[in-house]
C-alpha positions, 0 to 999 in steps of 0.5 A, a space after each residue: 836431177 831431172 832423171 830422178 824426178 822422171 822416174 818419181 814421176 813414172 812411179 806415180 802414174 804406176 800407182 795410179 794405173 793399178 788403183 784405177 785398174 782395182 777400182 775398174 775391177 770393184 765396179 764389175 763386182 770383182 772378188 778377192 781382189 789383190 796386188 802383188 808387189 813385186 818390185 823386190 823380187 829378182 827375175 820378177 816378168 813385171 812390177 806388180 800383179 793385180 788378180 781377182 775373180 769373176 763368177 761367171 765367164 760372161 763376169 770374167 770378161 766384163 771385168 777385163 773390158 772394164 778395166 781396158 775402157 777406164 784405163 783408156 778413158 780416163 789415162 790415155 792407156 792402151 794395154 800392151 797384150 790382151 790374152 785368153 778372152 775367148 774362153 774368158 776362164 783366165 784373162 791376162 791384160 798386160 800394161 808393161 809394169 802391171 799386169 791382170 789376171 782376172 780368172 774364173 773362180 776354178 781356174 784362180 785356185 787350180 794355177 794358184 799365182 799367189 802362192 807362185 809369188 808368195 815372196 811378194 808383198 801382197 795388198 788384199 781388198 775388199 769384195 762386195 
């Protein structure tokens, strides 16, 4: 029983880790914001993907950092691997069982994720 209730419990955090890092994402503007649910899919290297879009790379970076400083604030989290924030055109910030990807607008359409995972349950959110 109390393993079972352990591992509602880190489902939870879980979900609540990915809608904070959406909500981090509309505070900077984010666009095309979207989570990729792939939690049924074998061989999957993670629980869910959360994508979206900057403008600009001065954008795309701002996103990420503000993703990192809420996640930290407000859950205690560190994020596993930070990667590509030095050409800001594609960065990847892994939480073990989420992992962003906010990309450049360009680069989002040349490596096309969500077509990759189409076989993923994917949630779409609002831009502004």
């Amino acid at each position: 029983m109390k393993i079972r209730s352990q591992a509602v419990d880190e489902k939870v955090s879980e979900l609540d880790l990915n809608d904070l890092v959406i909500d981090a994402l509309k505070d900077i503007k984010g666009k095309n914001i979207v989570k990729l649910d792939l939690t049924e899919l074998t061989d999957a290297p993670t629980d869910f993907f959360i994508i979206c879009e900057g403008e600009s790379s001065t954008q795309v970076k701002a996103l990420a950092d503000n993703v990192q400083k809420r996640v930290k604030a407000e859950m205690g989290l560190l994020s596993n691997h930070l990667e590509g924030s030095t050409g800001s055109k594609w960065i990847l910030v892994d939480y073990f069982n989420t992992i962003v990807h906010i990309f450049y607008s360009e680069t989002r359409e040349f490596y096309d994720l969500e077509d990759l995972w189409s076989d993923a349950h994917s949630t779409h959110y609002d831009s502004f």
